[in-house]
C-alpha positions in Angstrom: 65.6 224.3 28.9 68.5 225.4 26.8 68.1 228.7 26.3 66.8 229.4 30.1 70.2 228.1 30.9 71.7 229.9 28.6 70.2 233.5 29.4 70.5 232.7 33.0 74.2 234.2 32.8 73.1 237.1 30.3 70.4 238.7 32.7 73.1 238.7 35.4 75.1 242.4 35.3 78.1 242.9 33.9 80.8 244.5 35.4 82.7 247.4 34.2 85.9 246.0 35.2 85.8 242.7 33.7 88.7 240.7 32.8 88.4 241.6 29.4 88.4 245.6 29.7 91.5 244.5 32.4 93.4 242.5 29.1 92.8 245.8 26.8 93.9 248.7 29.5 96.9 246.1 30.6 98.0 246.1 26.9 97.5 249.9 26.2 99.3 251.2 29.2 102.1 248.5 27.7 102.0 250.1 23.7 104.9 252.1 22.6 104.5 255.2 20.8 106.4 252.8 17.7 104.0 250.3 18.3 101.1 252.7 18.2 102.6 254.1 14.7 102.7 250.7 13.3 99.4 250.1 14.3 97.7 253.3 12.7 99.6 252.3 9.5 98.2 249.2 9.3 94.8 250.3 9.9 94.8 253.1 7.5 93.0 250.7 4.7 90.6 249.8 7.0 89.6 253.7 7.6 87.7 256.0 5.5 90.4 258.9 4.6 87.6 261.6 5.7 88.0 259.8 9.2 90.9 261.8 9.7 92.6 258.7 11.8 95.5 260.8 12.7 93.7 263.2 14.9 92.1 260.8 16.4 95.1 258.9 17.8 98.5 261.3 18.2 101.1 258.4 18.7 103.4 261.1 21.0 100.2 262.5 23.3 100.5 260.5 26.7 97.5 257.9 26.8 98.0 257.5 23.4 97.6 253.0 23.4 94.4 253.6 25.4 93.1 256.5 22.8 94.5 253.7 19.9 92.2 250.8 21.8 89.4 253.0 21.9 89.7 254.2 18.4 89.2 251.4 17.3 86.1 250.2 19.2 84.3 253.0 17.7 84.9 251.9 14.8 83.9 248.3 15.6 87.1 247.1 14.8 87.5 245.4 18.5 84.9 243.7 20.6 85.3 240.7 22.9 84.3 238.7 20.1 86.5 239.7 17.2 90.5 240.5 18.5 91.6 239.2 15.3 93.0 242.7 13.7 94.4 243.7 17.3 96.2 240.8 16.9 97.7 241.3 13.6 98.8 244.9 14.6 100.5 243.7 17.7 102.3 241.0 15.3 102.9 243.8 12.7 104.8 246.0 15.9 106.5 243.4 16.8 104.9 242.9 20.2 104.5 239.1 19.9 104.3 238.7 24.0 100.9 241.2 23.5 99.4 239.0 20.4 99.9 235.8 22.4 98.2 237.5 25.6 95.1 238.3 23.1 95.3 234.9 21.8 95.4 233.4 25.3 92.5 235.3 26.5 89.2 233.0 26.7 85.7 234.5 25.9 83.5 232.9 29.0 80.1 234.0 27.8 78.3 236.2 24.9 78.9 239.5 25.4 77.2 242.6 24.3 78.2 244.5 21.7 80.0 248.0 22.0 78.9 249.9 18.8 78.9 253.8 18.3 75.7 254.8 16.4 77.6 256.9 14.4 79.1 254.0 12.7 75.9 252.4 11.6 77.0 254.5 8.2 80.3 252.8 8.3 78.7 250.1 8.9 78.0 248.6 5.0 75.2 245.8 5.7 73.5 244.1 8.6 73.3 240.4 7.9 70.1 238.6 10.3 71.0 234.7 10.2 67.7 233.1 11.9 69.1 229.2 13.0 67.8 226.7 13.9 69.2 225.4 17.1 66.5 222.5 18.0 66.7 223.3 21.5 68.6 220.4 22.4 72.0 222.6 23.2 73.0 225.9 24.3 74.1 228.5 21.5 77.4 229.7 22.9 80.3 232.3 21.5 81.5 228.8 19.6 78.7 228.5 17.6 78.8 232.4 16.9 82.7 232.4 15.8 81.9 229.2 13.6 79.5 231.1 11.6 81.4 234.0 11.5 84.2 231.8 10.0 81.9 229.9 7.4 80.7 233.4 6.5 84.4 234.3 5.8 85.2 230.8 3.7 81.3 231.5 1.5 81.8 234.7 0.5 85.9 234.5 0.2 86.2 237.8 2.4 88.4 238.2 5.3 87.5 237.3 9.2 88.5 241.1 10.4 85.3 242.3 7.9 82.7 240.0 9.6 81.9 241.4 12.9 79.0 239.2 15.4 76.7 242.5 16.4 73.8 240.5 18.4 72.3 237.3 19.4 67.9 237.5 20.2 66.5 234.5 21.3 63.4 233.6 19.0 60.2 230.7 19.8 60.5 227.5 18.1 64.4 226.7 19.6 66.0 229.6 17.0 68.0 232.4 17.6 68.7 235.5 15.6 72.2 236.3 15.2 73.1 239.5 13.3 76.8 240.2 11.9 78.0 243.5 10.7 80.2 243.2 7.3 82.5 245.4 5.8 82.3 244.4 2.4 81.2 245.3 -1.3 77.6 245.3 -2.5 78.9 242.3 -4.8 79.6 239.9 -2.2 76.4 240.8 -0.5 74.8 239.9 -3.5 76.4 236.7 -3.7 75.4 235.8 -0.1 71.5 236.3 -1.2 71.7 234.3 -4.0 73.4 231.5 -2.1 70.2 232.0 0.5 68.0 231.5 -2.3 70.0 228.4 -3.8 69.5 226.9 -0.4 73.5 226.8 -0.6 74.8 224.1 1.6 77.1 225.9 3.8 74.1 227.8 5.2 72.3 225.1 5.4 74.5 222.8 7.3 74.4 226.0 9.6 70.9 225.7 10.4 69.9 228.9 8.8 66.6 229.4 7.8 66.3 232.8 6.8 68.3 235.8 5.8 67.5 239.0 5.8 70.2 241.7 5.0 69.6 245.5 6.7 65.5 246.5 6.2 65.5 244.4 3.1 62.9 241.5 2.8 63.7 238.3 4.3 65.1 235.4 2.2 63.5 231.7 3.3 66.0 229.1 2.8 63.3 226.4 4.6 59.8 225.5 3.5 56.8 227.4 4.8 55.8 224.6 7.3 58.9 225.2 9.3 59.4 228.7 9.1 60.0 230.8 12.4 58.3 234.5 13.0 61.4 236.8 12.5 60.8 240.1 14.7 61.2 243.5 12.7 64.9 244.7 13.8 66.2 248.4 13.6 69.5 249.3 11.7 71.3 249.7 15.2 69.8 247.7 18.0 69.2 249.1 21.7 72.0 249.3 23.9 72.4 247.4 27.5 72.2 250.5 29.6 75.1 251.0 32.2 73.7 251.9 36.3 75.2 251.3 39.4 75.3 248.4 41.1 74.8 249.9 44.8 71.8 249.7 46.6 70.4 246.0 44.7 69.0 244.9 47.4 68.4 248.3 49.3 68.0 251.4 46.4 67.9 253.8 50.2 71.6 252.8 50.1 72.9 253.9 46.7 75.0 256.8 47.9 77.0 256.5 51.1 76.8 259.0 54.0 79.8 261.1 54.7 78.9 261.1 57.9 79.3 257.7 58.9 82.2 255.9 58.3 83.5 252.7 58.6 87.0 252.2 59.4 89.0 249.0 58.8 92.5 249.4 60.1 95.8 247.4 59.0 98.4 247.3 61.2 101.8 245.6 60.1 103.9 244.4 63.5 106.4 242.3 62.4 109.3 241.1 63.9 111.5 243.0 61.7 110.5 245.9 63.5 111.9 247.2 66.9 108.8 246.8 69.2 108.8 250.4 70.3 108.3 251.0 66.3 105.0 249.0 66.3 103.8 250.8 69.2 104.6 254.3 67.8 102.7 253.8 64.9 99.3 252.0 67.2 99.5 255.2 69.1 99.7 257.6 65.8 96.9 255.6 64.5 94.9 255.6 67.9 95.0 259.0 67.9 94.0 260.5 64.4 90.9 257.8 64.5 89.7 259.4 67.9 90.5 262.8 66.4 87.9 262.0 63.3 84.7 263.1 64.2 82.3 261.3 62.7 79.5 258.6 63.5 82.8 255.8 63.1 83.2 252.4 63.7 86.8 250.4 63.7 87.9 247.1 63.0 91.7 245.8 63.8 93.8 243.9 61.9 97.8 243.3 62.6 99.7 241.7 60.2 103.5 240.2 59.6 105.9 238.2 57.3 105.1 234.8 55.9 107.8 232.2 57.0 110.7 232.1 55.2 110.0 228.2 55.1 106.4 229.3 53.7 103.8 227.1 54.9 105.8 224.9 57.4 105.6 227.8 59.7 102.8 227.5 62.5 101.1 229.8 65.1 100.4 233.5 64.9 100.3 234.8 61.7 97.8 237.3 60.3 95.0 238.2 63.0 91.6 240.0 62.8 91.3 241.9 66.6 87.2 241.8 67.4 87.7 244.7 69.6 84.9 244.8 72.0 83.7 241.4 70.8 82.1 242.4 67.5 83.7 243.0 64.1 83.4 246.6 64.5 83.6 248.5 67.4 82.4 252.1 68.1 83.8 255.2 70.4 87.1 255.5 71.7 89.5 252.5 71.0 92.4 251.5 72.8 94.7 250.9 69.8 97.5 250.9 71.3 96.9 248.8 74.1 95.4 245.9 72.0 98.5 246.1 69.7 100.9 245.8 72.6 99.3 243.0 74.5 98.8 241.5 71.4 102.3 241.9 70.6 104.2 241.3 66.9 103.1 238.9 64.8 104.3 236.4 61.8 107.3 234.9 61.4 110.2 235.3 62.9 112.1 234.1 59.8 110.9 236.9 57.4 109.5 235.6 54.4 107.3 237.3 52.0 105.1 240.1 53.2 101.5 239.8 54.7 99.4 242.4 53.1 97.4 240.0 51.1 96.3 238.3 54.3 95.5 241.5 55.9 94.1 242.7 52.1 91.8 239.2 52.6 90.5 239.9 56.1 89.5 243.9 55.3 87.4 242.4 52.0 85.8 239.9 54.3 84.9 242.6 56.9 84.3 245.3 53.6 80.7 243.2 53.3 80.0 243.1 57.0 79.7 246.7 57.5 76.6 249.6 57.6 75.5 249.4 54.3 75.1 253.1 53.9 78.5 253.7 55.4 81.3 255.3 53.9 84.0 252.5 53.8 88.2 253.0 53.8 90.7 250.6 54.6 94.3 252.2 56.1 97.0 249.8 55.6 100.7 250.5 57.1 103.5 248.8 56.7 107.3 249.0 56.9 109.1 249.5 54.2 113.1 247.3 53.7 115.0 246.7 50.9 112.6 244.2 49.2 109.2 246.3 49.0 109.7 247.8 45.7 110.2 243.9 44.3 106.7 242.8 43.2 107.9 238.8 44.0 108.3 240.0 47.6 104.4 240.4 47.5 103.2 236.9 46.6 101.7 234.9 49.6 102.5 231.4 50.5 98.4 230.6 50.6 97.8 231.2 47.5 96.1 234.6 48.2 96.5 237.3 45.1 96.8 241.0 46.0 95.8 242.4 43.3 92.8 240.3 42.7 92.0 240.7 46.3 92.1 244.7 46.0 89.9 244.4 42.9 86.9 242.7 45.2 87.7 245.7 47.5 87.0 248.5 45.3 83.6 246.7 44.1 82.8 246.3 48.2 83.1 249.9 48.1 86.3 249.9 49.5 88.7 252.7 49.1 92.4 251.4 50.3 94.8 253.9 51.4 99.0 252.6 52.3 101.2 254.3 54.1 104.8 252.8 53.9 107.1 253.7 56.7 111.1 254.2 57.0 112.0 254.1 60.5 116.0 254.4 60.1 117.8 257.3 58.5 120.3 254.8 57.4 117.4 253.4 55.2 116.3 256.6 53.1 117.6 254.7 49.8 114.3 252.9 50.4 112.8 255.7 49.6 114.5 256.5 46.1 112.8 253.1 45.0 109.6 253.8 43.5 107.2 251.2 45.1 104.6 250.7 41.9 102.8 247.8 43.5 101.8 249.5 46.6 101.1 253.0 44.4 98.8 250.4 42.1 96.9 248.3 44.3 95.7 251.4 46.2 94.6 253.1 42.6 92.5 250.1 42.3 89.7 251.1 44.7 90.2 255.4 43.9 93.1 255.5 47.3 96.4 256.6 47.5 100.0 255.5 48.4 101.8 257.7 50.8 105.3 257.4 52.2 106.3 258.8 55.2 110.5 258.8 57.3 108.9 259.9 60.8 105.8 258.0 62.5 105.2 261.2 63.7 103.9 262.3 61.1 101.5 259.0 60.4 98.7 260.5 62.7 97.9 263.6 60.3 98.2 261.4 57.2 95.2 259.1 58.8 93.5 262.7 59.7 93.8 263.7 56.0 92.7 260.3 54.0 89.6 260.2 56.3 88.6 263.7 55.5 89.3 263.2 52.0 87.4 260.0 51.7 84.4 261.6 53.6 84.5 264.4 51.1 84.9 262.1 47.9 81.7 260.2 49.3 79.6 263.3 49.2 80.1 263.7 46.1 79.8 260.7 44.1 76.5 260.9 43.5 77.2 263.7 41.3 80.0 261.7 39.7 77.6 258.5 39.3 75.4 260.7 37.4 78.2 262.1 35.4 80.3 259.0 34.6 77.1 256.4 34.0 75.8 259.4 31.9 78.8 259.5 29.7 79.7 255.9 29.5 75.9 255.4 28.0 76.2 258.3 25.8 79.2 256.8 24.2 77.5 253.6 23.4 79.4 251.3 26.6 83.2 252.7 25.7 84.9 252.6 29.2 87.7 255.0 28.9 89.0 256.2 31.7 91.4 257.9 30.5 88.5 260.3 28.6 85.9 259.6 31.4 88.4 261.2 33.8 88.7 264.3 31.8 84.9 264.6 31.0 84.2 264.2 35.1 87.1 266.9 35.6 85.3 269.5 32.8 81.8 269.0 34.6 82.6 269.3 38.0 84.2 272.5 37.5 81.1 273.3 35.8 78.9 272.6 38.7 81.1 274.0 40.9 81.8 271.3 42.8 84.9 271.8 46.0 86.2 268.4 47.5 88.7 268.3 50.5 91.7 267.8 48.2 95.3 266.4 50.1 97.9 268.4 49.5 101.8 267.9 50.5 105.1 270.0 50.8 103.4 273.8 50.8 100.1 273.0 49.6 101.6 271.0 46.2 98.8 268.8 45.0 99.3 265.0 44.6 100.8 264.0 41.3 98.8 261.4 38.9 100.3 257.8 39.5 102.9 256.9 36.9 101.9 255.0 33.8 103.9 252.1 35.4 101.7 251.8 38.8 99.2 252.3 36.7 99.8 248.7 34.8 99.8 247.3 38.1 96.5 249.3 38.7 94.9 247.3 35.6 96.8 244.4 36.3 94.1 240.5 36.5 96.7 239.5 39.1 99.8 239.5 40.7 101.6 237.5 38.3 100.0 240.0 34.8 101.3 243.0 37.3 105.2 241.1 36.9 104.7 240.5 33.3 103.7 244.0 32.5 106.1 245.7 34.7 109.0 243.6 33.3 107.9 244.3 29.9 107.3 248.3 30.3 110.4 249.2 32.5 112.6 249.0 29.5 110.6 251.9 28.2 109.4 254.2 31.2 111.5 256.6 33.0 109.2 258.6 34.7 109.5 260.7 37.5 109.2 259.8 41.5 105.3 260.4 41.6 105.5 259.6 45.5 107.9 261.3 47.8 108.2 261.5 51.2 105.7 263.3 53.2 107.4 265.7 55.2 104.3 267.8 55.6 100.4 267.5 54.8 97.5 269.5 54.6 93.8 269.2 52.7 92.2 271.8 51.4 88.8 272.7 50.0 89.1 272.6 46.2 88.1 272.4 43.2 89.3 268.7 42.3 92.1 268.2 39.4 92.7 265.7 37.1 94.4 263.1 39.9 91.5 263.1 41.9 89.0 262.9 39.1 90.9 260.2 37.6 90.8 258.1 41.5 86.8 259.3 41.6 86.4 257.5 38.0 87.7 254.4 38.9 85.8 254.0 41.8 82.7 254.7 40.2 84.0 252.1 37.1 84.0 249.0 39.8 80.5 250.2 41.3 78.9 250.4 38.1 77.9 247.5 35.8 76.0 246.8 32.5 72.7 246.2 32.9 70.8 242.6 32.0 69.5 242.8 28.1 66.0 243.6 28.2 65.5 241.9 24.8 66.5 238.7 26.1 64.6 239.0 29.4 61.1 239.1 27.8 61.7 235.3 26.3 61.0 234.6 29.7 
């Protein structure tokens, strides 16, 4: 009973985008190129000098924290089970805020392990601990760091040279957990002479044999109660990566770009001159019944919280069943349901809605045509207060971020388009709005501002094309990305699995409908700052990480306002390989360890 409890949550797949690869991007995007020098000098003891760790990491390059992280988890120097010498470096830089996010971080479950096979060299010895675990209580990660730390005190070497590699569940209520140690050939001999002492700290452990790499195993209990070890390999089989759609249906695994699912978000508040909110129902109205595709649309208007938050009553956020279903098909009066419907929210203009609206399109994102090619179009008007992150935070306790991250593994894409109505307001525009550039990076989308609603229609006509093209191709890009992630052993770089999907496509040839703006000028990457947002847990980690990276970043405006728009057929560039990764990354997951499923 303990250990079908136990695997229960180890056959289940494992996202891509867990909170853990969130923690680790969050903290790159956030590492200085000081920080990332400190770093590298710190580690060079713990490299080989034929590793050449300087070309492997260039503290100046761009990227270079997320090239630092994943430097070091080739060389099995990080894993969800051992942060202990990111933590030192990040104390060493002087990033103490960084070390105490590590610290805070909580491992929920055994993970797999990340390891390069071109490390099993590095790699000095393989240590097999069989225990004996009775079956009366699950073997979590605390039982796995509390022999890792015994094995420290025994052998006198330090915690950042014991590394947990594996946990295989044996008959007779033992498990086989193998750790990887960076040590001499002298303290490896002292460990198999304490296994054949029957040393007490091992046995207090439960340990009844050792075995260390192919050698022959040690018995540390009597014959009569030994277990049947099974015959490992130097470098065990890695959980494979595939994508999670089509689980229930495998005809569904790729989406058809020629049907499309639209949900659209409309914000009416009463900030807004009515005539506004109208303007843009009849922009929208009219590049939806311009797409021509097999469609369906679902409405959803939006406002402001209260600024009393939740004293307020009546009308606030509200999904708009057009024709009585969730979805509704052919030509849609849009503009007519908007102005009968009339604005919405509070009068007294509190916080923005868009993670009630976010809320509603996730809860219709599951409720549409499985095969279906899904994008959510959010508008909203932009004031003085959309470029402040607080302005963001919603009085029921919804989280944006968290929100848009359920999104983009619903298959989601999110598109925003933020709107200036006044000419007296075009200092809005100046004001880089990072949250609404992140959360749209999220799901693969985009962020687009526009200074005429006359212009909103051929920005809709543009992002549906787009998505419609992206669609067709991600099978291709499944192939490519799943491909690469497996090949390098479960690293999930995006940074290098964006590059690797640019080189292939443009090896195969393969033309997407690529937006372009202001005479055919392609779209810029998103700055390294929406980007935090973009890798962000939640809200309040997006504040934290903004606060602590604007000291640093001056970038460039990577979003201007549209004053023209066009798509052509292209090859795609580095921004939309980089949007086509991460929306392959939240569709994909690890899958469940085969080794563990056959105990069943």
């Amino acid at each position: 009973m303990m250990a079908s409890s136990a695997q229960s949550d180890s056959l289940k797949p494992k996202s891509l985008i867990n909170d853990f690869r969130l923690l680790l991007t969050g903290i790159a995007l956030e590492l200085r190129t000081i920080d990332v020098e400190t770093i590298l000098f710190l580690l060079k003891d713990h490299f080989n000098p034929h590793e050449r760790l300087e070309e492997q990491v260039r503290p100046k390059e761009q990227n270079c924290g997320i090239r630092l992280l994943t430097c070091l988890h080739d060389h099995f120097f990080l894993s969800e089970n051992n942060l202990d010498l990111l933590i030192k470096g990040l104390n060493t830089a002087k990033r103490q805020e960084l070390a105490e996010r590590v610290k805070k971080y909580t491992v929920k479950s055994v993970d797999y392990i990340q390891v390069p096979a071109e490390t099993s060299s590095a790699m000095s010895y393989l240590v097999h601990f069989i225990v004996n675990i009775g079956g009366k209580s699950p073997f979590t990660n605390d039982n796995i760091q509390q022999i890792r730390r015994c094995i420290g005190k025994g052998l006198a070497i330090e915690l950042i040279d014991v590394f947990f590699w594996s946990v295989d569940w044996l008959q007779s209520g033992c498990v086989d957990v193998t750790y990887a140690l960076h040590t001499n050939e002298d303290k490896i001999l002292q460990l198999q002479k304490d296994a054949l002492n029957k040393k007490d700290w091992l046995t207090r452990l439960g340990v009844q044999i050792l075995r260390v790499n192919e050698q022959s195993p040690i018995m540390i209990t009597s014959k009569d109660k030994q277990v049947c070890m099974k015959q490992p390999c130097t470098l065990r089989p890695r959980q494979a990566v595939r994508s999670v759609l089509g689980n229930t249906c495998p005809d569904t695994i790729l989406h058809s770009s020629e049907m499309v699912d639209i949900i659209l978000a409309i914000e009416v508040p009463w900030s807004v001159n009515v005539h506004h909110c109208k303007a843009v129902a009849d922009q929208c109205d009219e590049a939806i019944n311009n797409f021509e595709s097999n469609k369906r649309i679902s409405l959803i208007t939006y406002g402001h919280h209260s600024a009393r938050k939740p004293s307020c009553t009546g009308l606030k956020f509200e999904h708009i069943a057009l024709g009585g279903e969730d979805f509704h098909e052919g030509s849609l009066p849009i503009t007519d349901t908007v102005t009968k419907r009339g604005q919405c929210g509070s009068q007294t203009l509190g916080n923005s809605g868009i993670a009630d609206a976010l809320r509603c399109a996730y809860g219709l994102a599951n409720s549409v045509r499985p095969q279906a090619t899904k994008v959510c179009i959010l508008t909203c008007f932009l004031s003085d207060k959309s470029s402040n992150l607080e302005h963001y935070k919603c009085y029921h306790g919804i989280d944006p971020v968290k929100i848009c991250h359920l999104l983009a593994e619903s298959c989601a894409s999110l598109y925003i388009v933020g709107i200036v109505t006044n000419e007296k307001d075009e200092h809005i525009l100046r004001k880089e709005n990072h949250f609404l550039s992140g959360i749209t990076h999220i799901t693969g989308g985009r962020y687009f501002e526009i200074n005429d609603i006359n212009r909103l229609r051929p920005v809709i006509e543009y992002i549906l094309k787009e998505t419609a093209s992206i669609e067709k191709v991600m099978g291709t890009v499944n192939d490519i990305v799943i491909g690469e992630i497996n090949a390098q052993y479960g690293d999930v770089n995006n940074v290098h699995l964006a590059e690797h999907l640019n080189d292939e496509l443009h090896k195969r040839n393969v033309k997407v409908e690529k937006i372009k703006i202001h005479q055919g000028t392609p779209l810029k990457p998103i700055s390294k700052l929406s980007e935090r947002v973009a890798w962000a847990n939640d809200l309040d980690d997006a504040i934290e990480g903004l606060k602590n990276m604007r000291i640093t970043h001056n970038e460039p405006a990577e979003v201007q306002a549209t004053q023209e728009i066009q798509v052509s057929h292209d090859d795609p560039d580095m921004e939309v390989s980089s949007r086509m990764v991460i929306r392959q990354l939240h569709r994909s997951a690890y899958s469940m360890n085969k080794s563990i499923q056959k105990v069943n």
